[in-house]
C-alpha positions as CSV (number, residue, x, y, z in Angstrom):
1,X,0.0,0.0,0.0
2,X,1.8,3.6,-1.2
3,X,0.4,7.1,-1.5
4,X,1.6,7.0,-5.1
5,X,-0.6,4.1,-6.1
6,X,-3.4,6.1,-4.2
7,X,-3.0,9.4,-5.9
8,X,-2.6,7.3,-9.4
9,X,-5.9,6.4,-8.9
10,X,-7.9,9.5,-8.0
11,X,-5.6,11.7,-10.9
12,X,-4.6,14.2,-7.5
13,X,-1.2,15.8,-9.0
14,X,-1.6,18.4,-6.3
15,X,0.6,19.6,-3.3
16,X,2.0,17.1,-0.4
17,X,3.8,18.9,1.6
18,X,1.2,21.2,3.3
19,X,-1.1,20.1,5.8
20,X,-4.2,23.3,5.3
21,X,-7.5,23.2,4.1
22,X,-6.9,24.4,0.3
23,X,-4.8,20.8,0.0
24,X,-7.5,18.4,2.3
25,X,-10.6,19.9,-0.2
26,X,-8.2,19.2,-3.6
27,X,-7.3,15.6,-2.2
28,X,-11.1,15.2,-1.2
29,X,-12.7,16.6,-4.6
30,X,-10.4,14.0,-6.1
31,X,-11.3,11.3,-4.0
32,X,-14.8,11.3,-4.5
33,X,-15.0,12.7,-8.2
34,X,-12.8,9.2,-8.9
35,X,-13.9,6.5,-6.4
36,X,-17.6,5.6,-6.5
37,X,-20.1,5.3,-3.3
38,X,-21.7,1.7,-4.0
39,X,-22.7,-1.1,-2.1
40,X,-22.5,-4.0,-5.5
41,X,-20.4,-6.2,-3.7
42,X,-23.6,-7.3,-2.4
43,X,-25.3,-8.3,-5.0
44,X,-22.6,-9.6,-7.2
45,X,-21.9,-12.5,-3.8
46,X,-19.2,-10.6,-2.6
47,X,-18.3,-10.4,1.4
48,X,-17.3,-6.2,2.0
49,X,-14.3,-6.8,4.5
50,X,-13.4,-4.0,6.7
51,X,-9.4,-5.0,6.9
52,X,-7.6,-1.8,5.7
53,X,-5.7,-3.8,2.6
54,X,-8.5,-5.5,1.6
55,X,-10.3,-2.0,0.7
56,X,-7.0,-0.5,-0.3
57,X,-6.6,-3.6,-3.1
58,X,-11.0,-3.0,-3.8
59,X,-10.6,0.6,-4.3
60,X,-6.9,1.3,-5.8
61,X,-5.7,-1.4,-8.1
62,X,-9.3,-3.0,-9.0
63,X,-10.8,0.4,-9.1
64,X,-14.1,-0.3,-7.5
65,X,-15.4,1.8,-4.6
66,X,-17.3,0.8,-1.8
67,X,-19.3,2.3,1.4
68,X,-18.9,4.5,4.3
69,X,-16.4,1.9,5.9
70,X,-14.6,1.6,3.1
71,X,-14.3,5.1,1.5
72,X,-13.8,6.9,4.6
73,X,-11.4,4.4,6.4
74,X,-9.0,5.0,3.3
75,X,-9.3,8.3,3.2
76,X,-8.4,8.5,7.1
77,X,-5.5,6.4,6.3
78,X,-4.0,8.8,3.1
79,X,-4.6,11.5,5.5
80,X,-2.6,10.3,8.3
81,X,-0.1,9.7,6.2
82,X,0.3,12.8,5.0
83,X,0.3,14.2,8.4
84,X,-3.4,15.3,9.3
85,X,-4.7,15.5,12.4
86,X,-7.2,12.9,11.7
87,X,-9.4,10.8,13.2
88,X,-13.0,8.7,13.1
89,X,-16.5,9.2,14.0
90,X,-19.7,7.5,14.4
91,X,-23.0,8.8,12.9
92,X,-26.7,7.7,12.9
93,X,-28.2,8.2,10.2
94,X,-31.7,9.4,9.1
95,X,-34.2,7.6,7.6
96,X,-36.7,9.7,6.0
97,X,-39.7,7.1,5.5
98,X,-39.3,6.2,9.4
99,X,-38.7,10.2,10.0
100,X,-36.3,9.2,12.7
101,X,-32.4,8.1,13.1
102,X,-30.9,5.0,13.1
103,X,-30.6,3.6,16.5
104,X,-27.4,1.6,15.1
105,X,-24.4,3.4,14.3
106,X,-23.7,2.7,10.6
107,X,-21.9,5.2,8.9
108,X,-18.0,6.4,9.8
109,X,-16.7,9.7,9.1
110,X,-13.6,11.8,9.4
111,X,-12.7,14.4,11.9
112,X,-9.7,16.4,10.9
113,X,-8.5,19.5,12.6
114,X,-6.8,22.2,11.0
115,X,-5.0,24.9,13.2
116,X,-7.1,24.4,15.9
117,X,-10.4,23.9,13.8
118,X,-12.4,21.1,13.3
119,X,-13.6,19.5,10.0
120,X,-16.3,16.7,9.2
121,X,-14.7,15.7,6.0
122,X,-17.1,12.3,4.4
123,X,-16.8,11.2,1.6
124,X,-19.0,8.0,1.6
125,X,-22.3,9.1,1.7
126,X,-23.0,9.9,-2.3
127,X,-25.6,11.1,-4.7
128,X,-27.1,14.6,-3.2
129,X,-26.1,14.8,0.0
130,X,-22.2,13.9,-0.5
131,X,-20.4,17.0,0.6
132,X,-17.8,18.7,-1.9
133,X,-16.1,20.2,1.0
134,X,-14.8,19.6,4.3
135,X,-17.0,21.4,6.1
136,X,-16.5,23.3,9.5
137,X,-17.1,22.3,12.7
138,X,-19.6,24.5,14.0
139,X,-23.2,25.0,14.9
140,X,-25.8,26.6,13.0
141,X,-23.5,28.1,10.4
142,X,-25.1,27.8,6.7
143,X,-22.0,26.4,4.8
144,X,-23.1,26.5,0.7
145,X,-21.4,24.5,-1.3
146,X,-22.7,22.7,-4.8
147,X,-25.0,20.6,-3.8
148,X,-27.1,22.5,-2.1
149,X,-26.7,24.4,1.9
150,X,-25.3,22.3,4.7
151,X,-25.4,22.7,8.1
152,X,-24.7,21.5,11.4
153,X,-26.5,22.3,14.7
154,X,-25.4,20.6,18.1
155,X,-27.6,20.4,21.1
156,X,-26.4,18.4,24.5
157,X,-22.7,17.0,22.6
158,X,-24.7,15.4,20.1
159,X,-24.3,17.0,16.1
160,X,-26.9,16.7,13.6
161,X,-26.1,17.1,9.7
162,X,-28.8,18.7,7.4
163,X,-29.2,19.7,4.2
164,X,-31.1,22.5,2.3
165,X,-31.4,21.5,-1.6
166,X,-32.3,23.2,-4.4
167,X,-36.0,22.9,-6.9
168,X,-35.8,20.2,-10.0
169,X,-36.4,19.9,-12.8
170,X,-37.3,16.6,-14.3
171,X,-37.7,16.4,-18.1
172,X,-38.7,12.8,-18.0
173,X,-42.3,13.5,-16.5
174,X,-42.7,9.7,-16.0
175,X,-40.2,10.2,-13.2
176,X,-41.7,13.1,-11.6
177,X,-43.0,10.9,-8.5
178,X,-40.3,8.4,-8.7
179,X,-39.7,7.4,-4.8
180,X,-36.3,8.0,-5.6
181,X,-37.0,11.9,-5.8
182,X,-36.4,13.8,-2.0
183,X,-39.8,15.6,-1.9
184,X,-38.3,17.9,0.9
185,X,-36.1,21.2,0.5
186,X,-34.6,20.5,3.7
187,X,-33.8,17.4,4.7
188,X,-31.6,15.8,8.1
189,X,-28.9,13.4,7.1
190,X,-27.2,12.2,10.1
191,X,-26.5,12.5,14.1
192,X,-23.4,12.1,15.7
193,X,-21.0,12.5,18.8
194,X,-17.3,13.7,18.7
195,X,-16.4,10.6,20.7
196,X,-13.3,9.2,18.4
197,X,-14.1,5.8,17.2
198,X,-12.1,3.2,15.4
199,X,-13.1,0.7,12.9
200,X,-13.4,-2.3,14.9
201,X,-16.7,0.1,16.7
202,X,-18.2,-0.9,13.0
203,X,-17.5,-5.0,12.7
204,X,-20.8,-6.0,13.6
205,X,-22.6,-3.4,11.4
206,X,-20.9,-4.5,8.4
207,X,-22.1,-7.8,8.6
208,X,-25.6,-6.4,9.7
209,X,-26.0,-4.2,6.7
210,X,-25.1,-6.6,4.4
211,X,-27.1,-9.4,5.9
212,X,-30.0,-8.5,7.3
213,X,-33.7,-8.2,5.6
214,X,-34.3,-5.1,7.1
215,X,-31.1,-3.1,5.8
216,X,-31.7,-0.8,3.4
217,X,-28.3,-2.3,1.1
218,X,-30.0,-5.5,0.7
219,X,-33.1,-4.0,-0.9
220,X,-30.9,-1.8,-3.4
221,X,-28.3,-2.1,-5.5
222,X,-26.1,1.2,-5.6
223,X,-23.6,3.2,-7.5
224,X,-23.1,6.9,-7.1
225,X,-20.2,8.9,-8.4
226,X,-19.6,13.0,-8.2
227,X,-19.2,14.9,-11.0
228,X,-17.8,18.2,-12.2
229,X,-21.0,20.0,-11.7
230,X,-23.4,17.1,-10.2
231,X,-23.3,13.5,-9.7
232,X,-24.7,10.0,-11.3
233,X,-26.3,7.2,-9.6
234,X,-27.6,3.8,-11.0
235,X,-29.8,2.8,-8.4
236,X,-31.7,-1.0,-9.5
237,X,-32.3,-0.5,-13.1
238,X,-32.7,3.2,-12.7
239,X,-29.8,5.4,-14.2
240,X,-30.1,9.5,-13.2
241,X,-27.9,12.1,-13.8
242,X,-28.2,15.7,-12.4
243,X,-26.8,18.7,-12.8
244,X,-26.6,20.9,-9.7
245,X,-28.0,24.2,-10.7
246,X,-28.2,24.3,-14.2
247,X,-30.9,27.2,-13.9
248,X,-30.7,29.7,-11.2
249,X,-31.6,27.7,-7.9
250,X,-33.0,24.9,-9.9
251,X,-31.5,21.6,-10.5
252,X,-31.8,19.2,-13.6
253,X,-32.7,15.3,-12.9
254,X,-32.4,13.0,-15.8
255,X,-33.8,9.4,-15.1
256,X,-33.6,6.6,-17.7
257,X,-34.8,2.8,-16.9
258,X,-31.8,0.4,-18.2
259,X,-32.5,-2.8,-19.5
260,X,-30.5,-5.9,-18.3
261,X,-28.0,-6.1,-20.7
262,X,-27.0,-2.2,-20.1
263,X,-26.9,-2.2,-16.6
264,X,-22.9,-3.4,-16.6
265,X,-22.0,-1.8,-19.4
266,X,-23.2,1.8,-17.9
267,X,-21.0,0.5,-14.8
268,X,-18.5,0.9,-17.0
269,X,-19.0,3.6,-19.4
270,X,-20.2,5.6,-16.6
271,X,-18.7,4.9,-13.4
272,X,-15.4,2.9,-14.9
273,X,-16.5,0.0,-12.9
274,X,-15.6,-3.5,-14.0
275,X,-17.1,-6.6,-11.4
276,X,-15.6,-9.9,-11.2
277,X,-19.1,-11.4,-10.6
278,X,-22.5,-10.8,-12.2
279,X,-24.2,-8.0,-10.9
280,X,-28.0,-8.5,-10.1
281,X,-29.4,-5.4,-9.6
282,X,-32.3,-4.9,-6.9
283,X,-34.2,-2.0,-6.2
284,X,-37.3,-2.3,-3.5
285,X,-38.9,0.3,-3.5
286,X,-38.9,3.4,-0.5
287,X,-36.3,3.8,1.8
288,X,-33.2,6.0,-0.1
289,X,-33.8,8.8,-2.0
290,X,-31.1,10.6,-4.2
């Protein structure tokens, strides 16, 4: 495992040497503008692993992505290695259909302080509410970026992550009540506690998520990737791709329904994925919206 094999495969050229914010958002924007958010490992009868080489080989030198655990574990590591003050959280995250918060802790996120400032820097959350930036550490400070207005509040130690989004536009009008579509312009994300965590905190959830009924990663097939000025996700058989504000505070939502035969080729022409296994793509509906 080497930073150069890392950088190789996220195209960052950028600075090493300096440890400040302008060089944490370039080696973030690459991260996440090169390495998918997707859970197909799942469905292709694949075990996700949470041992740091195992998601170094996944991600670098097979060029997949992966989840929360995944993503954000190697991100902590390049981090560290570069010098950053870096560390992992724990976050509940919020399920809009139950409109409440996981009571298990599944996601992991990144903490990184800056001369003396704290960062929340994820970047394995995808489609719309994957942050562009790190964003600061503090409460009830509007912090616009891309995709929309994000904010944190805290109240008694705990954090909570929301996000404001933007109007859309769909042009495919068959679409235009899709479950898949967030119906609300502001919407909460995820809770969380500054208590540092470390991966082994997330063993049992990994096998949960990818095992159980009930977990919202065995009813759908995912793959997200940012873009330059939005992001794509193929979600089932459903491909989207939207533009964050193509119009003035309006963003553009194109959905197209894949047959089976162009489901792994759009892996690959659109999120340079390749699987080992046959994908077979599952999308229940409810429960995740983009």
């Amino acid at each position: 495992m080497n930073l150069e094999e890392y950088f190789a495969r996220t195209g960052y050229k950028g600075c090493l040497e300096k440890q400040d914010l302008e060089t944490l958002t370039d080696i973030f924007q690459h991260h996440i503008r090169a390495v998918p958010f997707e859970n197909l490992s799942i469905h292709c009868g694949e075990k996700i692993t949470l041992e740091l080489e195992h998601v170094y080989n996944k991600i670098v030198r097979r060029k997949r992505g992966g989840w929360c655990m995944e993503n954000n574990q190697l991100l902590g590591w390049v981090l560290k290695r570069l010098g950053y003050d870096a560390s992992f959280l724990g976050a509940y995250v919020f399920n809009p259909h139950q409109n409440a918060y996981a009571t298990i802790m599944t996601h992991l996120l990144v903490k990184v302080v800056i001369d003396g400032k704290a960062y929340i820097v994820d970047g394995g959350f995808g489609v719309s509410y994957q942050m562009w930036q790190p964003m600061e550490l503090v409460s009830g400070k509007d912090q616009p970026q891309a995709p929309g207005i994000f904010r944190f509040t805290e109240k008694n130690a705990i954090w909570y992550l929301e996000k404001l989004r933007r109007k859309q536009y769909i042009p495919n009008q068959t679409f235009s009540n899709s479950d898949l579509l967030e119906k609300k312009e502001c919407r909460k994300v995820y809770m969380f506690s500054l208590e540092p965590r470390t991966v082994e905190d997330f063993r049992f959830q990994c096998t949960y998520l990818q095992t159980s009924p009930d977990s919202l990663f065995t009813k759908k097939s995912i793959c997200t990737l940012q873009t330059t000025d939005g992001f794509r996700a193929l979600i089932g058989w459903t491909f989207t791709e939207t533009t964050y504000n193509y119009k003035e505070n309006m963003d553009l939502v194109e959905f197209v329904t894949l047959e089976d035969e162009e489901v792994e080729k759009t892996l690959k022409e659109k999120f340079n994925i390749n699987l080992d296994r046959k994908l077979v793509p599952i999308n229940v509906k409810g429960f995740y919206t983009i």
